[in-house]
Each structure stands twice: as structure tokens, then as C-alpha cells.
C-alpha positions in Angstrom: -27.9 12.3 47.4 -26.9 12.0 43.7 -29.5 12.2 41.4 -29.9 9.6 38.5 -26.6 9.9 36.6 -26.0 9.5 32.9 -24.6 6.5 32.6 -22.8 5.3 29.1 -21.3 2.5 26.8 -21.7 -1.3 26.1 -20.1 -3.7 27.7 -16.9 -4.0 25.9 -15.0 -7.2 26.7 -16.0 -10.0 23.9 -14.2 -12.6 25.9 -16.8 -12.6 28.7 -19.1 -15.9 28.5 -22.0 -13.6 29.0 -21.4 -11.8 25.8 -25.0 -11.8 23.8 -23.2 -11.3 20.7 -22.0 -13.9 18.4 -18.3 -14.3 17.7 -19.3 -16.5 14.7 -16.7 -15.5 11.9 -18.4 -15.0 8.5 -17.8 -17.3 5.6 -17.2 -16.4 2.0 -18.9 -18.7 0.4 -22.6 -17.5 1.3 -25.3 -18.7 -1.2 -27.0 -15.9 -3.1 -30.8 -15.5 -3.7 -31.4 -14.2 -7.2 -34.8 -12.6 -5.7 -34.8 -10.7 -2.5 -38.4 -9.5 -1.3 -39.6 -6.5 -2.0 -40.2 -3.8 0.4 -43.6 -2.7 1.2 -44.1 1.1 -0.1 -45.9 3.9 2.1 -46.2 7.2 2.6 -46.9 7.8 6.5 -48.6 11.5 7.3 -46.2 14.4 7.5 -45.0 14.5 10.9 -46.1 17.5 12.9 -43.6 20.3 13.6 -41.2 21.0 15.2 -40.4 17.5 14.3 -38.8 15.5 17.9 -36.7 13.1 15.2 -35.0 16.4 14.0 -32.2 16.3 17.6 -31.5 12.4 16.5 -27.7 11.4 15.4 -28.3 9.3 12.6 -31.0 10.7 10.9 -30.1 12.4 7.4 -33.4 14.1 6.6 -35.3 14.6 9.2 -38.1 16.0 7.8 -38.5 13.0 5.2 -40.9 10.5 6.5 -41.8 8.7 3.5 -39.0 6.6 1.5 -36.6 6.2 0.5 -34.8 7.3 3.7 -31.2 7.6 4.5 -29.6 7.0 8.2 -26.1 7.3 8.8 -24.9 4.4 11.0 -21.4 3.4 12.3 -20.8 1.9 8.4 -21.5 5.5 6.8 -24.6 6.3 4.8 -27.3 3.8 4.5 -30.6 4.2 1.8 -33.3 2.7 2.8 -35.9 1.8 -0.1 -39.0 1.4 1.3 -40.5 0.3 4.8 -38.9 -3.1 6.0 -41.1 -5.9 6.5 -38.1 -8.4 6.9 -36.1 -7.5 9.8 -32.9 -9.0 11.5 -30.8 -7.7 14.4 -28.1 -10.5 15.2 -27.7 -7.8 18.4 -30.0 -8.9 21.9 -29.7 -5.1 22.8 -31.1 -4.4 19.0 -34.0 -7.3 19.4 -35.2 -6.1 22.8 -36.0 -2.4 21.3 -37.4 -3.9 17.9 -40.0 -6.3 19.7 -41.0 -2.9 21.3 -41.6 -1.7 18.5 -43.2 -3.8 15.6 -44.9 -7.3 15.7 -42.8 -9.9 16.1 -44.4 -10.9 12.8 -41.8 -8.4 11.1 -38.6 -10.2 12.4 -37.2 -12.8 10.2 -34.4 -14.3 12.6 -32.6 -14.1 15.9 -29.5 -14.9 17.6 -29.4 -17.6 19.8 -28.8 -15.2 22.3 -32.2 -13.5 22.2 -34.3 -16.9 22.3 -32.1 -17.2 25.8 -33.8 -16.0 29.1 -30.8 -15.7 30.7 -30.0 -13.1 28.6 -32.6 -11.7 26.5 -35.7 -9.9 28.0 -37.7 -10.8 24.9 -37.0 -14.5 24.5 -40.6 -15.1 24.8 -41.6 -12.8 21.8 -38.5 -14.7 19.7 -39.4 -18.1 20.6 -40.0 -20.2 17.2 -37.9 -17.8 15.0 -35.1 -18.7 12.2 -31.9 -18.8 14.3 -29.2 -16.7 12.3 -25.1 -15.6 13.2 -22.7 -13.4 12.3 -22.2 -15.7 8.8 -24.2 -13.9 6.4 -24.9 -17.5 4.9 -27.3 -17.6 7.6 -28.6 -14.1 7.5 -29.1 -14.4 3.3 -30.8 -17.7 3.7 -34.2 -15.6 5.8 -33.8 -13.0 3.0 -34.3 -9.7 5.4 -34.4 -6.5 3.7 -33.0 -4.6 6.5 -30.3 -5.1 9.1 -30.0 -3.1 12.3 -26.7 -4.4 14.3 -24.1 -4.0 16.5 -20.4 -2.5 16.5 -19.6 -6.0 17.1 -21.2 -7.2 13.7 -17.9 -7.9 11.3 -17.0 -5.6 8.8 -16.4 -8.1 5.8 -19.7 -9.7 6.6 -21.4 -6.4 6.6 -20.0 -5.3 3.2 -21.0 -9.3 1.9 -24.5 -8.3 2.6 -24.7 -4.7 1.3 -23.2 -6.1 -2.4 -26.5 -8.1 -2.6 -28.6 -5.3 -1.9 -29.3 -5.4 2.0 -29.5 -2.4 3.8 -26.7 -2.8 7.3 -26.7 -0.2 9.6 -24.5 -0.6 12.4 -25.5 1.5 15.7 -23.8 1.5 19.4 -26.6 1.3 22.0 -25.8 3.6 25.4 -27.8 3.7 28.4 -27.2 7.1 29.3 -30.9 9.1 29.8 -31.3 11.2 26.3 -29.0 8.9 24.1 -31.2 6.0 25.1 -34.5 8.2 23.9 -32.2 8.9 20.5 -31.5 4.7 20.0 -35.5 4.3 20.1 -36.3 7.2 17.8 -33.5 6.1 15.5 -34.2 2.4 15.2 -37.8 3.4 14.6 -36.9 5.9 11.9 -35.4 2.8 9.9 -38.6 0.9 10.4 -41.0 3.2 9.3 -42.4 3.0 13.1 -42.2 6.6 14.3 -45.7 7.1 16.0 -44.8 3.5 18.7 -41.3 5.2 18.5 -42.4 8.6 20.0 -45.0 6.2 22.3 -42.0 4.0 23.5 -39.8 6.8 23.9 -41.9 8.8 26.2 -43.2 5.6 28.1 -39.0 5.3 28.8 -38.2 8.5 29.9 -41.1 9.0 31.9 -39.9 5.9 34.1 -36.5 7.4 34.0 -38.4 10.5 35.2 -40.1 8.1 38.5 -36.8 6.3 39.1 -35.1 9.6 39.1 -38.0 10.5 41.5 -37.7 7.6 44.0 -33.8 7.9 44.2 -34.1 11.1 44.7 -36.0 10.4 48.2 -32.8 8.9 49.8 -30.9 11.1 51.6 -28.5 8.8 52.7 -24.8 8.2 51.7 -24.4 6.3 48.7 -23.3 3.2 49.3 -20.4 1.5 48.0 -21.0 -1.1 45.4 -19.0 -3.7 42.8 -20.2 -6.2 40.3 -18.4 -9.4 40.0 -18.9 -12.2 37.5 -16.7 -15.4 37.8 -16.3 -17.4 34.1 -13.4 -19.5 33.3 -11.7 -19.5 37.1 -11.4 -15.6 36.0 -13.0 -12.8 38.3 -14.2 -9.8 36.4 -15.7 -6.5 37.4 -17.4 -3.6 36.0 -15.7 -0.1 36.0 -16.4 3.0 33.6 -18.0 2.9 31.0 -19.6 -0.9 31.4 -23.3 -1.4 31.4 -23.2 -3.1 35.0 -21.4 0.0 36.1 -23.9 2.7 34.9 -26.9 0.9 36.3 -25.0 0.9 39.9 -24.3 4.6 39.5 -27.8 5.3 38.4 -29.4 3.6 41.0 -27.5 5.8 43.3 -24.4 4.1 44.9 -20.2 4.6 44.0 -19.3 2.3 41.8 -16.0 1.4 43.5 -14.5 -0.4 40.2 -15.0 3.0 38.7 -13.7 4.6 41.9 -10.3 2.5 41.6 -9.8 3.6 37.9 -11.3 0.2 36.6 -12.3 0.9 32.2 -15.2 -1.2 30.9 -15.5 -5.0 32.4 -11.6 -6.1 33.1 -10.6 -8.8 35.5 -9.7 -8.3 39.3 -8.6 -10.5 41.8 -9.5 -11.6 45.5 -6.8 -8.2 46.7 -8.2 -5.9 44.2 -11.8 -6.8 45.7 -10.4 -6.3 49.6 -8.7 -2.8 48.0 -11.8 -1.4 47.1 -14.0 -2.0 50.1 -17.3 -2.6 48.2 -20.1 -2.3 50.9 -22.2 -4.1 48.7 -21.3 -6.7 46.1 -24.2 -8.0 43.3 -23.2 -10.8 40.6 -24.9 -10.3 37.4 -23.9 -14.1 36.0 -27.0 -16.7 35.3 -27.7 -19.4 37.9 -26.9 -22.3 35.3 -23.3 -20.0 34.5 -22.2 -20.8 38.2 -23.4 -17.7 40.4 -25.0 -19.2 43.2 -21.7 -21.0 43.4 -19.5 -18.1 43.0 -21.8 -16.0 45.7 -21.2 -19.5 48.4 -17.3 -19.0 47.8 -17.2 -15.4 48.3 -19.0 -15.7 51.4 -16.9 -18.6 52.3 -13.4 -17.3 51.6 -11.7 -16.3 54.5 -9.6 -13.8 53.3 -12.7 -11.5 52.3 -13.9 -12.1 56.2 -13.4 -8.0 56.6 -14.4 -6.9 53.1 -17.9 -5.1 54.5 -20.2 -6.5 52.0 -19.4 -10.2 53.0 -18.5 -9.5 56.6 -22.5 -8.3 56.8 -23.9 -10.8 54.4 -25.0 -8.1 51.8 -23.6 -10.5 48.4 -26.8 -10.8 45.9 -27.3 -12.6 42.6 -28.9 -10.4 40.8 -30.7 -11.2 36.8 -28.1 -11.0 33.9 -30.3 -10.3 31.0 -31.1 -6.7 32.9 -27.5 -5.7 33.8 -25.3 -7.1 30.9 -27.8 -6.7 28.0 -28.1 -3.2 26.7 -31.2 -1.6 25.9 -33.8 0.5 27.8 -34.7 -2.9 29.8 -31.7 -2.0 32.0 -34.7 0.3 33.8 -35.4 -3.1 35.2 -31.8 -3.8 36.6 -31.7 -0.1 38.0 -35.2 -1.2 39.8 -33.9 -4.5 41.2 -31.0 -3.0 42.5 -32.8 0.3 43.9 -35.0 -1.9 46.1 -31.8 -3.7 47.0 -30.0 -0.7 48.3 -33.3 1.6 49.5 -35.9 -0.9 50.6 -37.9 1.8 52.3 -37.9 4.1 49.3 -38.6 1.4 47.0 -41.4 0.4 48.7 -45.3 0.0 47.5 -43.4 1.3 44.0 -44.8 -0.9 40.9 -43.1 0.2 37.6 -44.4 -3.1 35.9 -43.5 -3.9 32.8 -43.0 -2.0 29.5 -45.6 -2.0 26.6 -45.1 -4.1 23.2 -47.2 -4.4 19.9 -49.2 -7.4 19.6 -48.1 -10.3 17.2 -50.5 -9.1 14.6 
């Protein structure tokens, strides 16, 4: 039986409708604040040794926990003054492992995305905040003095934000086992949170530890699995590399996208699903985006009578926000589909949720 595999890399195809990033183009005519807040000063306790931040990409000085700090993120080298107390993401994936680690209290805005159920897992922590893009107008206007984004965050808007003074650090977020410990321990090295980081951290891989664990009971063949989302008449899958993809693998089936040579999310067609056989077929697309509707023509189609996943009625809708979004709450989408594939294995286990700092 495989074991729990590493599993990699963000969903990479912005065109999808269930993209939780903006595509909002920055403007160049952003209003500037002649006073941006100041930081709040500390000093935390020198860390004990050997230090666990010291194995983290990213991290310039390890063995500095007071400020100023430096981090090197996908922008280059990136001071950080003192400890934020203004914080924006403009990333769901980036939101999700903030709210985990600070009071919501310390978040100045969100995208539209992460006040979204659909697609956020922490749109009840967000609800009420500022709503802020990709335009740094909107970004200025909540005066953060820190930015932690995504690759996807544009250049020019990044470099308008950094001339007034704003720390941007751009990170990638990957779901494979120790790179997902590094994104916690990094993200709370820029927030001055390394005590809930370590907490988090350990909290994350010990339920990587169980699911590992439970999977590891099955000795079965791994069955044969593909996502599919339908937006815009289009059909697309997940293959290597894709967030969908990783979370099949890791919850111990073949991804067959991946199998047939499928990179990231790309679209198929009707043939390309009959080609790869999928035993088992789960759509990772909201309810209100058209998935019970897509599941009802799969099912229905008569040309996908033989394809073994609809010939035996195994087609699920599954919840987007824990397959597409990245961030350790794709734990969650690796449980829904473990119980999915090994309901005897699966059963009487209650991960629950994961732990969050109260709103102050």
C-alpha cells in the first residue's frame, strides 16, 4: 500500500473560475498616506537551541528573534522593522495559515475570496473585514505594515508598495509534508509569532503523522482516481503537480491524470476521461459553480456508460475550499476523500478540527 506521499505545488492555471486569487490589475494612480502606523517594538525570549527555525528557507538569521528581521521571499530580501500589527495577505492559502496564527484582530483586510465559504476555510474568522485586491489603492487605503502574498501578487504592484515603505514578501505555499511545516514556521517568523508557530506546526504534522497512520492500514490496491471540474462548457483535471492531485495521491489512490502525463490543472475531454479509466471520479467545484449538475451529466452521458467510476456509480462532489485552496487545511480534503476510498479504515477516526487564537 503506498504510504502518504509528498505531494507538491499550487494550483497553477489562473483561468480556472475557482482561482482564490484576484486577477485585479494594479493601478498607478494609488493615493499615498503621508503616515503609515508604526510597528509595535519587542524583544521576544531567545529561542532555545538548537533552534527548529534554523532548517527554514526564507529565514536570513535564524538565530535573530527580535527585530528588525530579514526573510528572503520570492521578491528577494525583505527587512522587517518591528513586529506587524497590520497584516494583509490578498492570498486565501496565506489567510487560512495567518488566522491560525494571530487574532483576527491583527488583519487589516481580505480578499473577497477568503470571506467566501466556498473557498476559504476561515471565512468565518474574516467576516466584517476591509475587502482589499491586487490594486495597491486598496491595499494602501487599510495602511498594513506587512504583506505576506502569493506568486500570483503582480510585480509592479508589489514594487508600488515597497516605495512607500511596506514590507511584501512573496512566498509559494506546497502541500508536500516538511515544506508545509517550513510555510507555518516561515509566515510566523515574519509575524513575530514563533511560539503558536512551533504549536501549529507540530499540531500539523502530528495529523499528517495519524493520516499517514490510517492509510497505512489498507492493504488494498490503490484505486484509480481523477478530479474533474466543469467551468465555462470546459472540462478540466488535475495532473502533477496540482493541489487536487497531491491530496488524491496522499490519500492513497493513482492519480490517473498524473498517470497519463497530465502537468498542473489542464483541460481534458469526454475521450481523455474514457482513456484513463478513473475508478473513481470526485469534482472539487462549489454546488452554486454547477457541480451537482456536472456530477447528473456525467452519470447521464452515455458514452462514459463503461468508464468504471460511473458504470458503478462511484462520482462524488466533494468541498472546494479543501482541495483547491492551498494551505495545511488540505488535511481536511485528504480526510474526506480517505473515508471515501477506505470507509472501513476511516472509521470511528475523529481528526476534528485545527486550533486558532482567540479574537483577542
Amino acid at each position: 500500500m503506498r504510504k502518504l506521499l509528498n505531494v507538491v505545488a499550487l494550483m497553477l492555471v489562473a483561468p480556472v473560475a475557482v482561482s482564490c486569487e484576484s486577477a485585479a490589475e494594479p493601478t498607478a494612480t494609488a493615493t499615498v498616506p503621508t503616515v503609515i502606523p508604526a510597528m509595535v517594538a519587542s524583544t521576544p525570549e531567545p529561542m532555545s537551541t538548537p533552534d527548529p527555525f534554523a532548517a527554514v528557507p526564507g529565514i536570513v538569521e535564524p538565530s535573530n528573534h527580535g527585530w528588525p528581521r530579514e526573510v528572503e521571499g520570492l521578491n528577494g530580501l525583505v527587512s522587517i522593522p518591528a513586529k506587524p500589527e497590520r497584516i494583509i495577505n490578498a492570498s486565501v492559502g496565506h489567510d487560512e495559515i495567518t488566522f491560525a496564527l494571530l487574532p483576527a484582530s491583527r488583519v487589516v483586510g481580505v480578499g473577497a475570496s477568503t470571506q467566501d465559504p466556498r473557498y476559504s476555510s476561515v471565512a468565518d474568522r474574516a467576516v466584517g473585514l476591509p475587502v482589499v485586491t491586487q490594486d495597491p489603492e486598496t491595499i494602501i487605503s487599510q495602511s498594513p505594515n506587512v504583506i505576506v502574498t502569493s506568486p500570483f501578487f503582480p510585480a509592479d504592484g508589489i514594487d508600488a508598495l515597497q516605495r512607500l515603505g511596506i514590507p511584501v514578501v512573496q512566498t509559494a505555499l506546497s502541500n508536500d509534508a516538511e515544506s508545509r511545516i517550513q510555510d507555518i514556521l516561515l509566515i510566523g517568523y515574519i509575524y513575530g509569532e514563533e511560539e503558536r508557530a512551533l504549536e501549529l506546526a507540530d499540531e500539523v504534522r502530528q495529523r499528517l503523522d495519524r493520516l499517514q497512520e490510517v492509510v497505512g492500514r489498507v492493504g488494498e490496491t490503490s484505486p484509480r482516481v481523477i478530479a474533474l471540474t466543469r467551468y465555462f462548457d470546459s472540462i478540466w483535471t488535475a495532473g502533477i503537480g496540482s493541489t487536487e492531485g497531491g491530496i488524491i495521491e496522499a490519500a492513497g489512490a493513482i492519480n490517473v491524470a498524473a498517470e497519463a502525463g497530465v502537468e498542473g490543472n489542464q483541460t481534458t475531454s469526454l475521450e481523455g476521461v474514457i482513456s484513463m479509466e478513473p475508478e473513481i471520479i470526485i469534482i472539487p467545484q462549489p454546488a452554486e459553480s454547477g457541480a451537482g449538475e456536472f456530477l447528473g451529466d456525467l452519470l447521464a452521458d452515455a458514452s462514459l456508460a463503461a468508464v468504471p467510476a460511473v458504470r458503478d456509480g462511484r462520482v462524488y462532489v466533494v468541498e472546494s475550499r479543501y482541495f483547491t485552496t492551498l494551505s495545511f487545511w488540505n488535511l481536511i480534503g485528504i480526510e474526506q476523500l480517505g473515508r471515501l476510498l477506505w470507509p472501513d479504515a476511516f472509521e470511528g477516526e475523529d481528526f476534528g478540527s485545527f486550533s486558532s487564537p482567540g479574537a483577542d
